[in-house]
mmCIF file as Biopython writes it, N, C-alpha, C and O atoms, coordinates in Angstrom:
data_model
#
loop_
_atom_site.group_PDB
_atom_site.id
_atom_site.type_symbol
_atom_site.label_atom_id
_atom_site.label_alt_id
_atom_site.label_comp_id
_atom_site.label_asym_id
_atom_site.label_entity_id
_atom_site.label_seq_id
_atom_site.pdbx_PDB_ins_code
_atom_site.Cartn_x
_atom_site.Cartn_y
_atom_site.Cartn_z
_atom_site.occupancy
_atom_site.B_iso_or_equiv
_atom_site.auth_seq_id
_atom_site.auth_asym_id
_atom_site.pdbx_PDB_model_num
ATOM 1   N N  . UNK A ? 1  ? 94.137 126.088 84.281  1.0 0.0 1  A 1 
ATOM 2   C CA . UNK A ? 1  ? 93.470 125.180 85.189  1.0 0.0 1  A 1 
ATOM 3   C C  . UNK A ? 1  ? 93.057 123.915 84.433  1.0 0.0 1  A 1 
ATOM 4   O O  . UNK A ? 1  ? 92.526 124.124 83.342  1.0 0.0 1  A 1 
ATOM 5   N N  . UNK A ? 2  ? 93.194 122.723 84.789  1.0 0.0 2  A 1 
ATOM 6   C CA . UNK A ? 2  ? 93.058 121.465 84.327  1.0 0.0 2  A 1 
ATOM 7   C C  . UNK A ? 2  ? 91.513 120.818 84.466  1.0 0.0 2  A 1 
ATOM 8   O O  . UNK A ? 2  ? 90.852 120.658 85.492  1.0 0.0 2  A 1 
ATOM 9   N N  . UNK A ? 3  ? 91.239 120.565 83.345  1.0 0.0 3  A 1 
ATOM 10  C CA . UNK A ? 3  ? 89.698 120.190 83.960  1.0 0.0 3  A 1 
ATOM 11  C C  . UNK A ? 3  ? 89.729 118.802 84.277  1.0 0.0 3  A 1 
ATOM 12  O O  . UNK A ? 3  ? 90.663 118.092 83.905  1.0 0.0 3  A 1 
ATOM 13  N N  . UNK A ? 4  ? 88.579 118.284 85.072  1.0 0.0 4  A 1 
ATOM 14  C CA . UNK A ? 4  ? 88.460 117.011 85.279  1.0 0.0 4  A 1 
ATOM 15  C C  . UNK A ? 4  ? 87.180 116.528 84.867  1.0 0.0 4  A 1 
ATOM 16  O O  . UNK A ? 4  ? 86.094 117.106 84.912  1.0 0.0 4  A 1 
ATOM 17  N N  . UNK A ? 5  ? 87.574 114.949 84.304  1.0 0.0 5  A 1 
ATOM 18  C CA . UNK A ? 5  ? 85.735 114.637 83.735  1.0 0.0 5  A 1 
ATOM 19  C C  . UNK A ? 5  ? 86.164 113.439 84.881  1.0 0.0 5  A 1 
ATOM 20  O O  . UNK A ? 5  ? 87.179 112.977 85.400  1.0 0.0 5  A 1 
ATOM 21  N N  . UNK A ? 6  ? 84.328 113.220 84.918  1.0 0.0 6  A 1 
ATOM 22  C CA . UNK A ? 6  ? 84.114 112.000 85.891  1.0 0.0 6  A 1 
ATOM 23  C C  . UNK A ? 6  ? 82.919 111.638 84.639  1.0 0.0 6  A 1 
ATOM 24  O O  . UNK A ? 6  ? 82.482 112.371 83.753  1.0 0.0 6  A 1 
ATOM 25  N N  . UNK A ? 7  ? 82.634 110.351 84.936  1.0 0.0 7  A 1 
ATOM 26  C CA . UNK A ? 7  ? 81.978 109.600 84.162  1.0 0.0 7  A 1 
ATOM 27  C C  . UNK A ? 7  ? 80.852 108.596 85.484  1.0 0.0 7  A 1 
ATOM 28  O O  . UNK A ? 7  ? 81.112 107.531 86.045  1.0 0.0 7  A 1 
ATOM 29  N N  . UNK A ? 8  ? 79.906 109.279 85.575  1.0 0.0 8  A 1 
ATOM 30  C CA . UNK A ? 8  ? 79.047 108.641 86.820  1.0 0.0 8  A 1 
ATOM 31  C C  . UNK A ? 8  ? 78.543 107.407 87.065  1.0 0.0 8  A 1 
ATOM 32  O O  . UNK A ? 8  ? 78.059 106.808 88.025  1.0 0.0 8  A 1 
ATOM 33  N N  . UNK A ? 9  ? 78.950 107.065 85.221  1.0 0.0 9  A 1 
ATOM 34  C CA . UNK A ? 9  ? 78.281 105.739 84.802  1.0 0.0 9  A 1 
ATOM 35  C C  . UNK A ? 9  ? 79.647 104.792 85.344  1.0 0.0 9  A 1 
ATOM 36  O O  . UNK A ? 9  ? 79.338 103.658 85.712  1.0 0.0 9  A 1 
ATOM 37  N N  . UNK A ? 10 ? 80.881 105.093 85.412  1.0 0.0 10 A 1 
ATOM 38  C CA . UNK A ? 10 ? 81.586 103.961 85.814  1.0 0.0 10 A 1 
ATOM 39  C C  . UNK A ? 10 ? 82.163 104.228 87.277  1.0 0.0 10 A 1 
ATOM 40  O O  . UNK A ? 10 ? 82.835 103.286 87.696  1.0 0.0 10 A 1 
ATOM 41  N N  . UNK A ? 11 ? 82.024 105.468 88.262  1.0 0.0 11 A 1 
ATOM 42  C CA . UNK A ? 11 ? 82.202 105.192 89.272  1.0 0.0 11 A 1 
ATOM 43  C C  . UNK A ? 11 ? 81.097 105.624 90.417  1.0 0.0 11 A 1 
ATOM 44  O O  . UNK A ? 11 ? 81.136 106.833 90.647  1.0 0.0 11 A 1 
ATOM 45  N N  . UNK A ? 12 ? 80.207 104.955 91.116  1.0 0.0 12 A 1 
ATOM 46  C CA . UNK A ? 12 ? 79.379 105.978 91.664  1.0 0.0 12 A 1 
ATOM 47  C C  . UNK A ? 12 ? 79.593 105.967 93.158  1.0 0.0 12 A 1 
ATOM 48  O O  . UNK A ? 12 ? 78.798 105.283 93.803  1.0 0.0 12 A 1 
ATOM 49  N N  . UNK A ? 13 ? 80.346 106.481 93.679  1.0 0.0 13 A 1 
ATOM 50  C CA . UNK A ? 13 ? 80.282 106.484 95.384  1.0 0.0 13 A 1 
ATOM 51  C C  . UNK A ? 13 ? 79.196 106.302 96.065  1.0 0.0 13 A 1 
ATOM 52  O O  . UNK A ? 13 ? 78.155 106.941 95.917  1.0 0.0 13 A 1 
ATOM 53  N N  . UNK A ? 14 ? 79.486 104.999 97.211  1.0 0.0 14 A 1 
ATOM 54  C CA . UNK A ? 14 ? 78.520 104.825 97.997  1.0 0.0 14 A 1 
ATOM 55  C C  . UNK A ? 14 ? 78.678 105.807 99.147  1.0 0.0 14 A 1 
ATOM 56  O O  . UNK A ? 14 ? 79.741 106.428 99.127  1.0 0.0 14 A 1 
ATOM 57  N N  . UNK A ? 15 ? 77.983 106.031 99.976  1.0 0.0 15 A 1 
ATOM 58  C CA . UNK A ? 15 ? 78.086 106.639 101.349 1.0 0.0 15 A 1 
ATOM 59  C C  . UNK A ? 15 ? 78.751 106.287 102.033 1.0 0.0 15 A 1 
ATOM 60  O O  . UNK A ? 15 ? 78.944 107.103 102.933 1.0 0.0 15 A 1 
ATOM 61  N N  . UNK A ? 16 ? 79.605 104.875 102.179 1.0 0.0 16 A 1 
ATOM 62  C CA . UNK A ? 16 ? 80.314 104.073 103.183 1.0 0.0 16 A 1 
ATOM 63  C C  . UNK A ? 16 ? 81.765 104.849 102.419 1.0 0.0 16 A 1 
ATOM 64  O O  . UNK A ? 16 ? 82.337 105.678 103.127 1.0 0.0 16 A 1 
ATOM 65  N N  . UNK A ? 17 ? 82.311 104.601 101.093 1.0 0.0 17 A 1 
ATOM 66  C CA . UNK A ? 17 ? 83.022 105.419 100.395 1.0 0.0 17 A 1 
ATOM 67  C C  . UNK A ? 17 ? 83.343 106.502 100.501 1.0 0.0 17 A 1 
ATOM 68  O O  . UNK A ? 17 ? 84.553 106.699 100.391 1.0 0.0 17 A 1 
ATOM 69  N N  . UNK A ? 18 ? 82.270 107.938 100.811 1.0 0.0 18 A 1 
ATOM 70  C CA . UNK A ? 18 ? 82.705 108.964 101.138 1.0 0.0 18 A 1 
ATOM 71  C C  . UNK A ? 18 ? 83.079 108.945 102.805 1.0 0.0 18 A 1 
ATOM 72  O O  . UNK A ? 18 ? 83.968 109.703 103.194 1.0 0.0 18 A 1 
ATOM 73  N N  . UNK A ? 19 ? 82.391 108.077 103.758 1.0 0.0 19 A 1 
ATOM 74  C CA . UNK A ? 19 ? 82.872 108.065 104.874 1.0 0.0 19 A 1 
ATOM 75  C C  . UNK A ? 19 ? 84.503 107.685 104.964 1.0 0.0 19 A 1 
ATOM 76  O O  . UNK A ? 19 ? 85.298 108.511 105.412 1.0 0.0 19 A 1 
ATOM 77  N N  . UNK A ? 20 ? 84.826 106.689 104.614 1.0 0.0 20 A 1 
ATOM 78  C CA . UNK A ? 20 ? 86.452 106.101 104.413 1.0 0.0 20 A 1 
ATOM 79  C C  . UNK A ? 20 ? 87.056 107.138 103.502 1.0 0.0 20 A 1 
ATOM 80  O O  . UNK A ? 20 ? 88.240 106.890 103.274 1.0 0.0 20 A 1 
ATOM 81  N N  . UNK A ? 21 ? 86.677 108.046 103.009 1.0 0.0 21 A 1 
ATOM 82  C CA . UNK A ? 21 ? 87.710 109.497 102.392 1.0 0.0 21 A 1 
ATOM 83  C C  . UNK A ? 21 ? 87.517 110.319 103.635 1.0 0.0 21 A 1 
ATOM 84  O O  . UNK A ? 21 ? 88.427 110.871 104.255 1.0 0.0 21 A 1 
ATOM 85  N N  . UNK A ? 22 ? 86.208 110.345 103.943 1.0 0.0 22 A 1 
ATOM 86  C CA . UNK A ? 22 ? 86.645 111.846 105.199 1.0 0.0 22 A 1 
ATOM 87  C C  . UNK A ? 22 ? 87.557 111.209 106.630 1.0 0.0 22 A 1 
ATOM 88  O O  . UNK A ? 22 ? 88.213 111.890 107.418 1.0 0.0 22 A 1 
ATOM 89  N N  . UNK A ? 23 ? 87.410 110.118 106.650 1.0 0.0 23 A 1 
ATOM 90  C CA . UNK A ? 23 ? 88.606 109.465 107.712 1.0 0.0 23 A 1 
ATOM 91  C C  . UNK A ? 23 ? 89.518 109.791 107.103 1.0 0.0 23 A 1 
ATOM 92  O O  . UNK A ? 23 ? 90.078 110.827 107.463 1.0 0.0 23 A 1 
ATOM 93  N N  . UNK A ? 24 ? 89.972 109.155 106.101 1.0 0.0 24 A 1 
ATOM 94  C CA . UNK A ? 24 ? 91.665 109.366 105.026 1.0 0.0 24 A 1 
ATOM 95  C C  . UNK A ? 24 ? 92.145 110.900 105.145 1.0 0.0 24 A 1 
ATOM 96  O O  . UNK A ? 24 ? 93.271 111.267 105.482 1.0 0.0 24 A 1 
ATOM 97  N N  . UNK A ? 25 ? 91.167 111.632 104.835 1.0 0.0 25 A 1 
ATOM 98  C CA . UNK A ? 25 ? 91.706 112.548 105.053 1.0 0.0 25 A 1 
ATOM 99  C C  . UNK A ? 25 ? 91.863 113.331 105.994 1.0 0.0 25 A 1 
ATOM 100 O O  . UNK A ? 25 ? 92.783 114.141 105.883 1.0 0.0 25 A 1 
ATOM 101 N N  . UNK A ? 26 ? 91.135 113.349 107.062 1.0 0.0 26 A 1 
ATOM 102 C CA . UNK A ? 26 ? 91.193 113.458 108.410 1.0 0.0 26 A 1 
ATOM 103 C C  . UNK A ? 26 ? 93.058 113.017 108.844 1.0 0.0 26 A 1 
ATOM 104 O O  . UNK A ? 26 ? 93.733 113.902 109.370 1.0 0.0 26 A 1 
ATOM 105 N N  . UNK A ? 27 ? 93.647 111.739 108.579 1.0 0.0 27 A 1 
ATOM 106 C CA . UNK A ? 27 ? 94.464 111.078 108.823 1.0 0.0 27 A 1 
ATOM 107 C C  . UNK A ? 27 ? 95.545 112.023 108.211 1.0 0.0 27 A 1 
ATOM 108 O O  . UNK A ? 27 ? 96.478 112.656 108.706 1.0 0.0 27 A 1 
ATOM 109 N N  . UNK A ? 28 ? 95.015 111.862 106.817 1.0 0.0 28 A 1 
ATOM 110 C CA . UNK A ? 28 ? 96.349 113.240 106.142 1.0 0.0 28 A 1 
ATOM 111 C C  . UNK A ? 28 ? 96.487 114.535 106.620 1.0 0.0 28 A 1 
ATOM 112 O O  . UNK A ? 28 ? 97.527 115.184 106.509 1.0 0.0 28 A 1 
ATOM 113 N N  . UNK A ? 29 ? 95.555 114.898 107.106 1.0 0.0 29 A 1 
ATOM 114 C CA . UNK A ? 29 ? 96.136 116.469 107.315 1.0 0.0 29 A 1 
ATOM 115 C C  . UNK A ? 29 ? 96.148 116.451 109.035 1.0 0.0 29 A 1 
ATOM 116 O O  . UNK A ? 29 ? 96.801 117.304 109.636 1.0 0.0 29 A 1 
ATOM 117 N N  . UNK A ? 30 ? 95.540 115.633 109.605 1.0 0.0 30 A 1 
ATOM 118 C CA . UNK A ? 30 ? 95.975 115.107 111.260 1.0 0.0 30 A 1 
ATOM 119 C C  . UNK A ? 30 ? 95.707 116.508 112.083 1.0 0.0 30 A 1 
ATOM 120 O O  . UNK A ? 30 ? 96.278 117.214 112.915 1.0 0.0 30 A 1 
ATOM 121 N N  . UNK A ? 31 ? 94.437 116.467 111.303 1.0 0.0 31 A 1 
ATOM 122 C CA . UNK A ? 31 ? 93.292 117.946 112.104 1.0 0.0 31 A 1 
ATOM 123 C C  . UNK A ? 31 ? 92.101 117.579 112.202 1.0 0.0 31 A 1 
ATOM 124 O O  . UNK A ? 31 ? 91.657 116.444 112.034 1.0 0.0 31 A 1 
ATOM 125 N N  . UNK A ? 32 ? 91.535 118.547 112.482 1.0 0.0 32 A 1 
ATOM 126 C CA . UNK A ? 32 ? 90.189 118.306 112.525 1.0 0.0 32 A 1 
ATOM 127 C C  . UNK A ? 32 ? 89.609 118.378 110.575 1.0 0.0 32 A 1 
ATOM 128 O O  . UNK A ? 32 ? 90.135 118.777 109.536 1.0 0.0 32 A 1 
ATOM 129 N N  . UNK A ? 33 ? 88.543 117.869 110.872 1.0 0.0 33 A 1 
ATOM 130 C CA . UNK A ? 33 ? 88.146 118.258 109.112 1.0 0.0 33 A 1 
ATOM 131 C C  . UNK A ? 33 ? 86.753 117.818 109.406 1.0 0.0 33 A 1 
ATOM 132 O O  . UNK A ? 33 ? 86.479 117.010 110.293 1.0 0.0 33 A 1 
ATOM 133 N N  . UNK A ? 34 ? 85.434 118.689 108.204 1.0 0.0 34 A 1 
ATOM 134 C CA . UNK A ? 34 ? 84.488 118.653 108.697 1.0 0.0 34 A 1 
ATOM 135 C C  . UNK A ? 34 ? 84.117 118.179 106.942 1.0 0.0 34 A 1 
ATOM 136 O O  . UNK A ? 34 ? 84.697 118.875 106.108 1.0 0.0 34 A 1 
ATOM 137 N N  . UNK A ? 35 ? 83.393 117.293 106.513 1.0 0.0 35 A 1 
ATOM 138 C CA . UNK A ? 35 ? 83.003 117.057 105.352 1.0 0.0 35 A 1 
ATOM 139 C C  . UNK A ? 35 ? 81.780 116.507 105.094 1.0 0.0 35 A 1 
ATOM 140 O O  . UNK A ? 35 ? 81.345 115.446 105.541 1.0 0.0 35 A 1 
ATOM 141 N N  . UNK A ? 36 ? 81.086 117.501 104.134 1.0 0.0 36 A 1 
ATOM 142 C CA . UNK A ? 36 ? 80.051 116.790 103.644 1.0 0.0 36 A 1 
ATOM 143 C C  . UNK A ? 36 ? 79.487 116.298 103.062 1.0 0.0 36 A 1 
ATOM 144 O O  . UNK A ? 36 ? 79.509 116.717 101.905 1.0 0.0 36 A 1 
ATOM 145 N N  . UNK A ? 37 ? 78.405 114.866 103.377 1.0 0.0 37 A 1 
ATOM 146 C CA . UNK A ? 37 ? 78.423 113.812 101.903 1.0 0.0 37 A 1 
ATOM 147 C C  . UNK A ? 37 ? 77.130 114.237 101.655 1.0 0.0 37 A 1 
ATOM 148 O O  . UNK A ? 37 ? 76.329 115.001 102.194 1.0 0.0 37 A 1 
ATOM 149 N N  . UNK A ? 38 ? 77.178 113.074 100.077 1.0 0.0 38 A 1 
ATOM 150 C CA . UNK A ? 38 ? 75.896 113.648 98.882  1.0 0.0 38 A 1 
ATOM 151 C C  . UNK A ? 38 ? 74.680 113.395 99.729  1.0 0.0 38 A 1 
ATOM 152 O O  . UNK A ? 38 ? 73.695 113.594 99.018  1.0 0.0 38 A 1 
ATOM 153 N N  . UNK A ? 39 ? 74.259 112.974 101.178 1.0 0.0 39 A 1 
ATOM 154 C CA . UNK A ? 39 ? 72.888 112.520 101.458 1.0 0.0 39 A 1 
ATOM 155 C C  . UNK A ? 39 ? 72.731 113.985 102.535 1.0 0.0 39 A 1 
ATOM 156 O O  . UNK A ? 39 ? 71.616 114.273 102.970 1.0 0.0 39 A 1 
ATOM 157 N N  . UNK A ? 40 ? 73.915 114.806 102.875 1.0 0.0 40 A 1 
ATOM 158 C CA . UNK A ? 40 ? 73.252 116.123 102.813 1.0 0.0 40 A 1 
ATOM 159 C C  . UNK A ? 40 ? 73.877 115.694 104.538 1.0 0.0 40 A 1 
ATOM 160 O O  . UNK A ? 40 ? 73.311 116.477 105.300 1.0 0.0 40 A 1 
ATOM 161 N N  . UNK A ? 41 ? 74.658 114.908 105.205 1.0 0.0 41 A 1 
ATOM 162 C CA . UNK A ? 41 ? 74.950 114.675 106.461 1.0 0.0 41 A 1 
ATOM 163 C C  . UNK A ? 41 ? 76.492 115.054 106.427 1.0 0.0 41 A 1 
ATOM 164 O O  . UNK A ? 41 ? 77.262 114.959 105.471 1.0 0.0 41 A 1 
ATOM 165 N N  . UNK A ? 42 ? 76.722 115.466 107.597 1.0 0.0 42 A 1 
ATOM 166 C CA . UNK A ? 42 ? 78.399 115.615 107.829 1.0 0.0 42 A 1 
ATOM 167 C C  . UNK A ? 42 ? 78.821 114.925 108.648 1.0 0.0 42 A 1 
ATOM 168 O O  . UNK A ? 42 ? 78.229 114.436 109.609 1.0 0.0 42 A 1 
ATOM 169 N N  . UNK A ? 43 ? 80.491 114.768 108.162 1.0 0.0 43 A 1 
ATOM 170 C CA . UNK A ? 43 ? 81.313 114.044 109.145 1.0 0.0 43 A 1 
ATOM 171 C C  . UNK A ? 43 ? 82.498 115.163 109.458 1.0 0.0 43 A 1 
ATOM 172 O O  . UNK A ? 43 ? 83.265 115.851 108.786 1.0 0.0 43 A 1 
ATOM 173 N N  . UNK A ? 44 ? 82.226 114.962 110.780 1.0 0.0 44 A 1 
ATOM 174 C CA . UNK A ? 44 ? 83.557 116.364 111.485 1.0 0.0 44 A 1 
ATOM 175 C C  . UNK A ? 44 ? 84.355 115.234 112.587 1.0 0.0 44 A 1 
ATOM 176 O O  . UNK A ? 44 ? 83.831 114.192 112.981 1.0 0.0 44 A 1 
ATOM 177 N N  . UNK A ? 45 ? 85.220 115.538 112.824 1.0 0.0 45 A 1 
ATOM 178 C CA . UNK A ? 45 ? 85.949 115.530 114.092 1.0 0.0 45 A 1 
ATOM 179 C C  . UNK A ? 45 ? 87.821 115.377 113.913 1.0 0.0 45 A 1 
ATOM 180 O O  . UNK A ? 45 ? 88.553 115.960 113.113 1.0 0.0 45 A 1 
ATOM 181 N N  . UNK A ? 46 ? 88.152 114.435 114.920 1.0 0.0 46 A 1 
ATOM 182 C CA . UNK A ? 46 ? 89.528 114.375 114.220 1.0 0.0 46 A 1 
ATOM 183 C C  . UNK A ? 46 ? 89.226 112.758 113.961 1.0 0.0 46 A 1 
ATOM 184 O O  . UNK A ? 46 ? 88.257 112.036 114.199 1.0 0.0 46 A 1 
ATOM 185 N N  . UNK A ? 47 ? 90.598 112.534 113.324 1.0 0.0 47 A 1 
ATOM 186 C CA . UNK A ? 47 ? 90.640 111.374 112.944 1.0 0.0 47 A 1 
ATOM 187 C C  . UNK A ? 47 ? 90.657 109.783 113.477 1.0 0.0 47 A 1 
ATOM 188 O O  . UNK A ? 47 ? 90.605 108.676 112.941 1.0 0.0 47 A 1 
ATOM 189 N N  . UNK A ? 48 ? 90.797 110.496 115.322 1.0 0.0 48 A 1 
ATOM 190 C CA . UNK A ? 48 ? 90.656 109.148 116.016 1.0 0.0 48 A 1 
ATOM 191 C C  . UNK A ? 48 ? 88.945 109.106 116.223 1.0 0.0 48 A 1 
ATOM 192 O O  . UNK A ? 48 ? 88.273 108.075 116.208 1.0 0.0 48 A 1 
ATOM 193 N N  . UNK A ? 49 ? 88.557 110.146 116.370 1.0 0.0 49 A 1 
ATOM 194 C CA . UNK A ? 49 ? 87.387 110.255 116.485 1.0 0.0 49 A 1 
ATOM 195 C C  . UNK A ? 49 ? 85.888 110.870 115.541 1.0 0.0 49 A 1 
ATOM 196 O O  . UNK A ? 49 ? 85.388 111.985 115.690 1.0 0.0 49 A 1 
ATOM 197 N N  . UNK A ? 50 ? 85.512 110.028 114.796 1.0 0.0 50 A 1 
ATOM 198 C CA . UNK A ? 50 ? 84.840 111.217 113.703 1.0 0.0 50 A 1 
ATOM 199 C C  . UNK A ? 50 ? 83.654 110.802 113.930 1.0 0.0 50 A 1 
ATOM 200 O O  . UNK A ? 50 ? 83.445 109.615 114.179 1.0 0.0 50 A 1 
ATOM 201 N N  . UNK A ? 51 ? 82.507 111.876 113.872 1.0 0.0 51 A 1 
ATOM 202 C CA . UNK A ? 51 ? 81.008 111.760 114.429 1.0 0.0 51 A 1 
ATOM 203 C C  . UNK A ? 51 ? 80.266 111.860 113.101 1.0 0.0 51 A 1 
ATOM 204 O O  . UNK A ? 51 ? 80.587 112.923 112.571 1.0 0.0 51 A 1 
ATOM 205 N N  . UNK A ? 52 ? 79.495 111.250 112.433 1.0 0.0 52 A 1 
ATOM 206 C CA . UNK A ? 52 ? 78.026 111.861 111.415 1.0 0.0 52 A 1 
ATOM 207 C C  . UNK A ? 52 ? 76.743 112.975 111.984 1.0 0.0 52 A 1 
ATOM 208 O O  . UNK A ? 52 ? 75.689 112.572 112.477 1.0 0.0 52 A 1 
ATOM 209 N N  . UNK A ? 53 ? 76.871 113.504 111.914 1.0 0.0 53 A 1 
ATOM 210 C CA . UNK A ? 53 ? 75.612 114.301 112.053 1.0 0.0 53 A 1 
ATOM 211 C C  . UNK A ? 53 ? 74.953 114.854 111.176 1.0 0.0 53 A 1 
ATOM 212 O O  . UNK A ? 53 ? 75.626 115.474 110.353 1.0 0.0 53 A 1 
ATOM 213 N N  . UNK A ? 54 ? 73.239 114.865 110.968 1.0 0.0 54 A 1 
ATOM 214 C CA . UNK A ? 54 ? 72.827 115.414 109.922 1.0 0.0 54 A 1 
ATOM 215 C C  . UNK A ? 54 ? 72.611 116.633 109.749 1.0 0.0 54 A 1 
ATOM 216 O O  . UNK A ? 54 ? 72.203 117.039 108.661 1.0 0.0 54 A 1 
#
């Protein structure tokens, strides 16, 4: 298994950031997908349509 380093100091995701990945990927797998970001809120739906809820 391959490890991965992240370095926090040179990339830090905003919240608008993880929103535009759970669309993206919503788009890639062209399902539903339910994901949740670091402020503890989710984004579910499909990809034409995706809701936040906390």
């Amino acid at each position: 298994m391959k490890k991965q380093y992240t370095n926090p100091e040179v990339f830090k995701p905003t919240l608008e950031d993880e929103k535009r990945v759970a669309a993206e990927l919503a788009k890639l797998f062209s399902s539903k997908v339910a994901v949740k970001l670091s402020d503890g809120s989710h984004v579910q739906g499909e990809a034409d349509k995706l809701k936040i809820t906390k």
